[in-house]
C-alpha positions as CSV (number, residue, x, y, z in Angstrom):
1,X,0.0,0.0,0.0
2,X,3.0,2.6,0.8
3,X,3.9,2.4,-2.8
4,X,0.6,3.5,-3.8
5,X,0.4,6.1,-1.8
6,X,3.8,7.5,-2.8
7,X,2.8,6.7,-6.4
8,X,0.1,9.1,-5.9
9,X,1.7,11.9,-3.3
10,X,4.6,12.2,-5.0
11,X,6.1,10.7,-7.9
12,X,2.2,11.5,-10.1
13,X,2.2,14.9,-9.1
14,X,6.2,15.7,-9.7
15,X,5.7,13.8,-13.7
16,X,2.4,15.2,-14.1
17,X,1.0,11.8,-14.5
18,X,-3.1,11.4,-14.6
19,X,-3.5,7.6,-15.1
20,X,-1.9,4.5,-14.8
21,X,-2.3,1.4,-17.0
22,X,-2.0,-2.0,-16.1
23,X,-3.2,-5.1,-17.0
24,X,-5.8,-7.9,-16.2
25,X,-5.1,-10.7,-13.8
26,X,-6.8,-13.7,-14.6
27,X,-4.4,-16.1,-12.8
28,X,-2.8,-14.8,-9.8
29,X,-5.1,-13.9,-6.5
30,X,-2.3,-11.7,-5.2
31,X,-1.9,-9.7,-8.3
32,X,-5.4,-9.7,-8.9
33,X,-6.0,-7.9,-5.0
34,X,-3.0,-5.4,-5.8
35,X,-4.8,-4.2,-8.9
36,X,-8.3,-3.8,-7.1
37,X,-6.2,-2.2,-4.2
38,X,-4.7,0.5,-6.9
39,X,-7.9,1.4,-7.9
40,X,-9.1,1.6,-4.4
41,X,-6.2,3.7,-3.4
42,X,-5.2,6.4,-6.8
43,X,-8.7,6.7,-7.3
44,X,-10.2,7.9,-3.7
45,X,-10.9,11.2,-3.6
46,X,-10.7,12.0,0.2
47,X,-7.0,10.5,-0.1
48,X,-4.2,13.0,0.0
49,X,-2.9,13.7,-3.6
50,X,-4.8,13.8,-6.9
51,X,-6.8,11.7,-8.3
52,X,-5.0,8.7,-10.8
53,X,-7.3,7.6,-13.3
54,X,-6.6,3.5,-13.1
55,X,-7.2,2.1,-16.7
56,X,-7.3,-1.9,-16.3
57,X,-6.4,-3.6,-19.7
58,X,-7.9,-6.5,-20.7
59,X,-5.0,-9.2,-21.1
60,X,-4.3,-10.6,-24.7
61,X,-6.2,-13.8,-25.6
62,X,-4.9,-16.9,-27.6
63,X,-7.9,-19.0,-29.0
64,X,-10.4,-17.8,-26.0
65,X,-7.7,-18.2,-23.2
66,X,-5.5,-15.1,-21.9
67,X,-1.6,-15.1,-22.7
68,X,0.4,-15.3,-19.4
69,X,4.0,-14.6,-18.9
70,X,4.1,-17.3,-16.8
71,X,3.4,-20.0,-19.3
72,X,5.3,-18.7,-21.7
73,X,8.5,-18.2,-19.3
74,X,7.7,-22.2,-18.8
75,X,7.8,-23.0,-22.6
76,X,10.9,-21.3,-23.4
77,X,12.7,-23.1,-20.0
78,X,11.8,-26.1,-21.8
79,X,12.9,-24.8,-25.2
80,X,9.3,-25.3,-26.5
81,X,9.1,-23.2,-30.0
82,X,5.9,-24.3,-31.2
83,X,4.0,-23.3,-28.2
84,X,5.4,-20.2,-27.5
85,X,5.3,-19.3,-31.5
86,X,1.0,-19.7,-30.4
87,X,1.2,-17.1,-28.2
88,X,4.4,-14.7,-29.0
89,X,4.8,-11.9,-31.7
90,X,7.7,-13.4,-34.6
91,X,9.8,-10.9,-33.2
92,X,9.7,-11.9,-29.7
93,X,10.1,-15.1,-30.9
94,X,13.0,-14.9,-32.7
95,X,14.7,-12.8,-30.1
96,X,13.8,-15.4,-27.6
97,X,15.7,-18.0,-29.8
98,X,18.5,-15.8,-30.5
99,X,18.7,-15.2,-26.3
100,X,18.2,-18.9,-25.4
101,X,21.2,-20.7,-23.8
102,X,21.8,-24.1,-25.1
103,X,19.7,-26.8,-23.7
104,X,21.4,-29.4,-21.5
């Protein structure tokens, strides 16, 4: 919570920012409650500060299901090119195969 509130005290006014983006969270609970939290917290308008517009983006989809950085951190530990080729851009795929230390 203390970096929401400095988020919001400080560092917004000082850039000039007026919203903050983030993403969905379909998976994780913890995530999930830090994002409702945000909202609760840059959005209230008896806190101290101004007001942060919090704009929740909806998390890209694959074939109905949404794309987590978690699976695909999984697939490319196990070296797993078509799968992550599913859910990745070609460029961050090729860059991931460019970065990728040889399997053992």
């Amino acid at each position: 919570q203390i970096d929401l509130q400095l988020f919001r005290e400080h560092l917004a006014p000082a850039l000039g920012i007026t919203h903050r983006f983030v993403g969905s969270e379909p998976f994780c609970p913890l995530t999930c409650a830090y994002n409702q939290r945000m909202h609760d917290i840059l959005h209230d308008p008896k806190r101290s500060g101004p007001v942060i517009e919090v704009v929740e983006l909806a998390r890209v989809e694959k074939n109905g299901a949404a794309i987590s950085a978690s699976r695909v951190r999984k697939l490319y530990s196990e070296r797993n090119w078509p799968a992550i080729s599913a859910l990745v851009p070609a460029g961050t795929l090729a860059y991931l195969q460019r970065h990728a230390a040889p399997s053992s």
